[in-house]
C-alpha positions in Angstrom: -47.3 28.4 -12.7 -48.9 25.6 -11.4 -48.4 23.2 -13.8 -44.6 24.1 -12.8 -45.1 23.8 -9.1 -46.8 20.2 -9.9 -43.4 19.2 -12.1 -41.3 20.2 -9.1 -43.8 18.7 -6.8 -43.2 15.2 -8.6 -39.6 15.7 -9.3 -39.0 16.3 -5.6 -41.4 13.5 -4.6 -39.4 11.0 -7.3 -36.0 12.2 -6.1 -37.6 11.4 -2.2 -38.7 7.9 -3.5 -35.7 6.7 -5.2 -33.1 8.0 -2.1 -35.9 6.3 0.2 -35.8 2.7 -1.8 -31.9 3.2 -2.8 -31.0 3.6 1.7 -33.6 0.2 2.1 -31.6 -1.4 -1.0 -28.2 -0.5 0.8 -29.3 -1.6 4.0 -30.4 -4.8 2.8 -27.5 -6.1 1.0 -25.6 -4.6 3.6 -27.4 -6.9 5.9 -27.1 -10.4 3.3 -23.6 -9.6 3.3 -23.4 -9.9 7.2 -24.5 -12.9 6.6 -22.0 -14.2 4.8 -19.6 -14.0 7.8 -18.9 -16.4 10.4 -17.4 -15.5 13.6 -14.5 -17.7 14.7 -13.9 -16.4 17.6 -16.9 -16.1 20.6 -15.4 -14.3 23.0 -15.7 -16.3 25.7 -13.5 -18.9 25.2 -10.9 -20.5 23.2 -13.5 -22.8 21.5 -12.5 -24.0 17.9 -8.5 -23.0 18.9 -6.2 -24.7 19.7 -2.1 -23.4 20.5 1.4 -24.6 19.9 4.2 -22.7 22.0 7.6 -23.5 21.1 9.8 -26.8 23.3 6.1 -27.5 24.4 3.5 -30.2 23.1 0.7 -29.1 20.4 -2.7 -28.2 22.6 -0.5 -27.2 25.7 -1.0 -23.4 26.8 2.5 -23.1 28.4 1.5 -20.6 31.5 -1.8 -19.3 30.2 0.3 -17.6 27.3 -3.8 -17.1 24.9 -6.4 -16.0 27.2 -9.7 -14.4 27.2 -10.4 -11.3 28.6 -13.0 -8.4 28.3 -14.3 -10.5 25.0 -10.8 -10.1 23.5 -8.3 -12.7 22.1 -5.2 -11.8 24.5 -1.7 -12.7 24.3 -0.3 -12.6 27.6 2.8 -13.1 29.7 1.8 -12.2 32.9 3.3 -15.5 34.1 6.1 -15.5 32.4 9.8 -14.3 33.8 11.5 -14.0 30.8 10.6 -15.4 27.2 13.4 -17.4 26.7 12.5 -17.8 22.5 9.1 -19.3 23.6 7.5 -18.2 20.2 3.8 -19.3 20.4 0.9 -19.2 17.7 -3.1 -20.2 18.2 -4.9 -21.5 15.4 -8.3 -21.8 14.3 -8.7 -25.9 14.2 -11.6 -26.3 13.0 -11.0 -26.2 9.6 -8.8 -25.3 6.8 -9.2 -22.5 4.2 -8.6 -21.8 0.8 -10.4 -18.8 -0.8 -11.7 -16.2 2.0 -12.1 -12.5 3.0 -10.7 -12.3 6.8 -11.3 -9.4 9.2 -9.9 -8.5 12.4 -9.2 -5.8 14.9 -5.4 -5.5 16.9 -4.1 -3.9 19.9 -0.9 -4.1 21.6 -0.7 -3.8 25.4 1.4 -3.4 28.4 5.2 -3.9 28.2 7.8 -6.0 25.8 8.6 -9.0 27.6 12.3 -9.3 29.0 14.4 -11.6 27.0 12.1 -11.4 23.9 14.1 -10.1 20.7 14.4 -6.6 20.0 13.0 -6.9 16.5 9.6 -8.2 18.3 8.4 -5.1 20.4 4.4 -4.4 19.4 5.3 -7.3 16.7 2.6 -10.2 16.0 1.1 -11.5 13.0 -1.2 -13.5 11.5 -0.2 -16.4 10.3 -1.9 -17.5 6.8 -2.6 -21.4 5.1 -0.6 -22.2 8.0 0.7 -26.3 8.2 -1.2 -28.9 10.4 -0.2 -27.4 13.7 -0.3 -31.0 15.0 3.3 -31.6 12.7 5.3 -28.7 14.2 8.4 -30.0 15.6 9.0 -29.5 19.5 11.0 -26.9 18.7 10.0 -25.1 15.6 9.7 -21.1 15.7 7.1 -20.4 13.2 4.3 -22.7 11.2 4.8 -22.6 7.3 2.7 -20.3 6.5 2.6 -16.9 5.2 2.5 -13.7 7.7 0.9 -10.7 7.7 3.3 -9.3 9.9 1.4 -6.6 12.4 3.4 -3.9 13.4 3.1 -1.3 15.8 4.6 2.4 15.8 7.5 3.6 18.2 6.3 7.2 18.8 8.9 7.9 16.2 10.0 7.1 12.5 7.7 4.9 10.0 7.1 1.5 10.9 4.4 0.0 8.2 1.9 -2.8 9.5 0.3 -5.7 7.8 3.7 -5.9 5.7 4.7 -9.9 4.6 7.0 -12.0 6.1 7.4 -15.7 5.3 8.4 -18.3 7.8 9.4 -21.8 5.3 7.4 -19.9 2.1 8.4 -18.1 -0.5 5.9 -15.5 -2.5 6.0 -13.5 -5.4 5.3 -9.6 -5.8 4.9 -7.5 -8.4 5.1 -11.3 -10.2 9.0 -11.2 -8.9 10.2 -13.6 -6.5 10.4 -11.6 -2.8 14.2 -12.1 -1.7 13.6 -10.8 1.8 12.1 -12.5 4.5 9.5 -9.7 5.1 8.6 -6.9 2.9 6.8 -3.8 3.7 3.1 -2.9 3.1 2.8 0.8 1.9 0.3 1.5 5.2 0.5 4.7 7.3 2.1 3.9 10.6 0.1 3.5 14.0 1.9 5.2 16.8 -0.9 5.1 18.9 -1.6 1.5 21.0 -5.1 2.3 19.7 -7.4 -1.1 17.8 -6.2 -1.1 14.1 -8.4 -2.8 11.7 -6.9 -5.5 9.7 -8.4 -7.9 6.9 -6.9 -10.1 4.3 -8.2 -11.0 1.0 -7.1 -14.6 -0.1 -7.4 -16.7 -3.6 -5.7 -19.6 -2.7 -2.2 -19.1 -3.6 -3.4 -17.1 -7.0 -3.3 -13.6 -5.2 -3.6 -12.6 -1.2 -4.0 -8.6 -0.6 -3.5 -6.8 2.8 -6.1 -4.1 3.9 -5.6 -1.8 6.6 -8.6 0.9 7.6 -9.7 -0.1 4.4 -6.9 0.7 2.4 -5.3 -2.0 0.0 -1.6 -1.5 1.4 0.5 -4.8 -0.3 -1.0 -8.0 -2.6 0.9 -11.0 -3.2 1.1 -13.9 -5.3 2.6 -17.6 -5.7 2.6 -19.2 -1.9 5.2 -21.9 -2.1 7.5 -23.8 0.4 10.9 -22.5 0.3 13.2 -19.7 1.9 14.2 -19.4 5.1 12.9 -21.7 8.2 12.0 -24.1 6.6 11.8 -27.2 9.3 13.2 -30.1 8.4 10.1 -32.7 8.1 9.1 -30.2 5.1 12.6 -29.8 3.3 11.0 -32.6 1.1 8.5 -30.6 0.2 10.3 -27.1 -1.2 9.4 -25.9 -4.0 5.6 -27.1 -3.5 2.3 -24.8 -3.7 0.5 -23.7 -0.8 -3.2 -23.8 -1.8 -4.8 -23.8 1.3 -4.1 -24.1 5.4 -5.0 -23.4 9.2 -5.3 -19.6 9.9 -3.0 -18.7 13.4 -2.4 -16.2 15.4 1.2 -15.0 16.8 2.6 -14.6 20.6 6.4 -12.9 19.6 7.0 -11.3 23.4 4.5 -8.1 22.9 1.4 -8.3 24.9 -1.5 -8.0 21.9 -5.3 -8.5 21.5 -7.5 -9.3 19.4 -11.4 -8.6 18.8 -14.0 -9.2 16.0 -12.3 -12.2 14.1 -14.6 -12.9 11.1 -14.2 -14.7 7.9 -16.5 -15.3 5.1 -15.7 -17.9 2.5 -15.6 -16.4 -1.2 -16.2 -17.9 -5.0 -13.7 -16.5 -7.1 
């Protein structure tokens, strides 16, 4: 009898030990991986951003259209009478990027601007290996990039988020070239103007996946110049591979925010 208690005793202590040493294990590479993230955004400023609003100069913020407020990222038209196809991005200057995990958090606010387009109530995006922001044209819409369209619900019907739209790019899925200008993600729909997690998984131009709430919802391949909106100091370059680019953020005519921006470089 004892020698049984003493087997328990030990089995009981080992099982104790190991789920003791696997937690501090966990914890710890938890921890390294935090590491391995760099936040660029401090919310306190716009430090490391810079914006270009459409019919306005590169670096101007036509009537404080990106703000910061309550440690958020906000787009706001507060000053604004009507939108008057002001589309306006921020991007992340500092540097380019080719091969990175990105992470952020989304809200959409307040009302739809008057004037804005239909198609772009609780409608922004981020805006991926995005062109020199510095050679958009006075008057150009959208940086060539690739979107992850973020999308809001309507209190009714499905409407997916992080789908892919792509303003002067053309990408592949399911190894098929994409014919429409945006495509849907296969996410659950967010009726709620509640923060929705968002991160984006990028080789180069070799595969880019959406995650929302940490599902995988719609991966892409083959970022090239091409389709639609393409401006015309790039119709030169159609047909080109996108390996790497600025990372922006969209103003479309919805008030939205943004919170916990994070990226961390990886080796493929």
């Amino acid at each position: 009898m004892k020698k049984q208690l003493r087997t328990v005793f030990y089995f009981l202590f080992s099982l104790f030990f190991l789920l003791i040493f696997g937690n501090f294990i966990s914890k710890n590479m938890m921890h390294s991986d935090d590491k391995n993230w760099i936040s660029i955004f401090n919310g306190q400023d716009l430090s490391g951003w810079n914006m270009k609003v459409r019919y306005f100069d590169y670096g101007d913020n036509h009537l404080n259209t990106f703000k910061v407020e309550n440690g958020n990222l906000k787009v706001s038209y507060e000053n604004y009478d009507s939108f008057d196809d002001k589309f306006g991005h921020i991007f992340y200057t500092k540097r380019k990027f080719k091969n990175y995990h990105l992470s952020l958090e989304y809200k959409f606010s307040g009302k739809h601007l008057k004037g804005a387009p239909g198609w772009s109530v609780k409608n922004s995006g981020i805006m991926l290996h995005c062109q020199d922001p510095s050679t958009m044209l006075i008057d150009q819409e959208f940086p060539v990039s690739a979107e992850v369209q973020l999308l809001g619900g309507l209190n009714k019907g499905e409407r997916t988020t992080a789908n892919v739209c792509s303003p002067g790019t053309d990408v592949d899925i399911d190894n098929k070239l994409a014919k429409k200008h945006c495509n849907n993600s296969n996410s659950r729909t967010f009726h709620n103007d509640d923060w929705v997690k968002v991160e984006v998984i990028v080789n180069s131009n070799k595969k880019v996946q959406h995650i929302v709430e940490g599902d995988t919802v719609l991966s892409y391949t083959n970022i090239k110049v091409g389709g639609n909106k393409v401006p015309s100091n790039y119709l030169v370059k159609i047909g080109e591979s996108i390996y790497e680019g600025y990372i922006s953020l969209q103003s479309e005519g919805h008030p939205v925010e943004f919170r916990n921006i994070k990226i961390k470089e990886i080796d493929f």
